[in-house]
N, C-alpha and C positions, 0 to 999 in steps of 0.2 A: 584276627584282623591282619591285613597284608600290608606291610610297611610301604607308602611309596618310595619307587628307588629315588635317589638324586642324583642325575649326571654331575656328570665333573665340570662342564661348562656353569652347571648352576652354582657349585660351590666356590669355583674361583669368581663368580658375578658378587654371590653373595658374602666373600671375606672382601673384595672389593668395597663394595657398598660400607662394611664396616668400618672399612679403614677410612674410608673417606669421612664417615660420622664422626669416629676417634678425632680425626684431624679437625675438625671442625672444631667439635667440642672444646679441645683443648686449645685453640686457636683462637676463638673467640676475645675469651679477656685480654686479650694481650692485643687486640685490632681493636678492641673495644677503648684499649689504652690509650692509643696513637691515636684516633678521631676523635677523642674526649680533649675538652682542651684542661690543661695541666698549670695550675694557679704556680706553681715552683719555677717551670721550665723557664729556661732564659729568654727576654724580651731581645728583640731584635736592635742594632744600634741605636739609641737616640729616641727607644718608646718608652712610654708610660705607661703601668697598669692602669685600668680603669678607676675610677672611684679618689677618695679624699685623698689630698696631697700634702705632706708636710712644704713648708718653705721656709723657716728660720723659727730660730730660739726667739722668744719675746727678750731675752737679755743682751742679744747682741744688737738690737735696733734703738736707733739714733732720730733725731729729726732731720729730715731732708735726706734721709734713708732712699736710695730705689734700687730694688731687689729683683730682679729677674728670676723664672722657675717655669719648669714644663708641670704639665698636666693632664688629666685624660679625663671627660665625663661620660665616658659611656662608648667615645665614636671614633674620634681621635686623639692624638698627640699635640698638646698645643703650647704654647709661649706666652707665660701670665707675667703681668709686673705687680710690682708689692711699692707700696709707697709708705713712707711713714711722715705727716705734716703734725708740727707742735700746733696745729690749727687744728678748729673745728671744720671738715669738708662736709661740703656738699653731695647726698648720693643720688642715684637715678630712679626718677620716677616708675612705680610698675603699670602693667598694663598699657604699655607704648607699643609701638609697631615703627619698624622704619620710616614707613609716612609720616610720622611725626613729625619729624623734621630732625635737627642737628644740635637741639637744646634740648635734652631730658633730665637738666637737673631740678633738685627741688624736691627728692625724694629721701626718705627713713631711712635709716643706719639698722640695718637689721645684722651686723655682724654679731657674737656673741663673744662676751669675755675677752677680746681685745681691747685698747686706747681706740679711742676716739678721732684719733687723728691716722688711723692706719685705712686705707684705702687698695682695692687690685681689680687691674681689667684684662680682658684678653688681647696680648699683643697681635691682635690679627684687624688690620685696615680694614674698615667698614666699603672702603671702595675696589679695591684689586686684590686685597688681600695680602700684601705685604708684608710685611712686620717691623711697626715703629717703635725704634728703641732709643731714640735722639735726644736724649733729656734736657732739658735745659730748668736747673733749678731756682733760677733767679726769676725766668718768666712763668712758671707754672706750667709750661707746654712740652707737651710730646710731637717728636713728629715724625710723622713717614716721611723715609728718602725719596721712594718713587715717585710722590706727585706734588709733595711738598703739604700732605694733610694737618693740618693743625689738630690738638685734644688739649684744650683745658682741662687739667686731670683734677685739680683742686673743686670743680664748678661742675661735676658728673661727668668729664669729661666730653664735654660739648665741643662741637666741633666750632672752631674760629677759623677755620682758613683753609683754603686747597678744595678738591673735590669729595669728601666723603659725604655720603648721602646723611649718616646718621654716628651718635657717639659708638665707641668701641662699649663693649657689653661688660656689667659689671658681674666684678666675682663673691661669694660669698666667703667670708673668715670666720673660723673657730678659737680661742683658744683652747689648747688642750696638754696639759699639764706643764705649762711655761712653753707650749709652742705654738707657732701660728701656723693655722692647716685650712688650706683652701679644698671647701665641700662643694661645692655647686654652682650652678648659676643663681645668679640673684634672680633673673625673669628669666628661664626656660623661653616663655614665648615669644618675650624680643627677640631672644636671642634666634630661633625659628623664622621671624619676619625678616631676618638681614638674609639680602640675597647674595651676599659672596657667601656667609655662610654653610648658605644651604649646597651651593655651586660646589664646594668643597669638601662637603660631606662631614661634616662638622655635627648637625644635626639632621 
């Protein structure tokens, strides 16, 4: 049998073509690296991983306690408050939608293994989106700067005053071995119905 010959053009196409499989091959995981996102790699200024947040020791919390803490459930980076009342409060009712209106309290304590008196919503204005951190602990009310929105935070945080269409949206609390860790939202789908929300990209 007669060997076919192989030009020289063929054999420099074909150590080409190798070398270009080689590069690939061994190229691969390392591309594969950098487009995978990396649970270590450093968050950008001022972000939150996704998922359950710590926000204080149950030992350092006092009555008339208000704790500020960022968060992420999934979308973004957000601004929670933590409240601590020697009262029993009021939580928000589920199955509400913005149309509701601006009083959705009157709902279950579904926190787990905290006091009873500890309470967190999302500092994010139900009307512009703002962020109301104005405390005033003698009156019970939160308020936004920008519009001048009222939240009775003791009573579900019902709206008393200003323009917000509806309450700020409540947070759910764990204890978790002497600390308080904000897991989720209480109602996913209220939290869906608020239209700055969505505007925002929140949900």
């Amino acid at each position: 049998m007669i060997a076919k010959k192989i030009s020289r053009r063929n054999v420099v196409k074909y150590a080409a073509l190798g070398a270009v499989g080689v590069t690939i091959f061994n190229s691969a995981p390392i591309a594969l690296e950098f487009i995978t996102p990396n649970p270590e790699w450093p968050l950008p200024p001022g972000q939150v991983r996704p998922g359950a947040t710590r926000i204080v020791s149950l030992s350092e919390l006092f009555p008339g306690a208000f704790i500020t803490y960022k968060f992420n459930f999934g979308r973004a980076t957000l601004i929670g408050g933590l409240w601590f009342f020697d009262e029993k409060v009021s939580h928000q009712r589920r199955d509400v939608v913005q149309g509701v209106g601006r009083d959705i309290s009157g709902g279950h304590n579904e926190n787990i293994d905290v006091p009873e008196g500890l309470v967190s919503y999302c500092l994010l204005c139900t009307h512009l989106g703002c962020i109301p951190k104005k405390w005033n602990p003698q009156t019970g009310i939160l308020t936004c700067p920008c519009h001048n929105g009222l939240y009775d935070i003791v009573n579900g945080a019902a709206v008393v005053g200003g323009p917000p269409p509806a309450p700020i949206p409540e947070i759910k609390l764990e204890g978790r071995g002497g600390d308080v860790w904000a897991v989720g939202w209480k109602d996913i789908n209220y939290v869906k119905s608020l239209d700055v929300y969505r505007n925002k990209g929140v949900v």
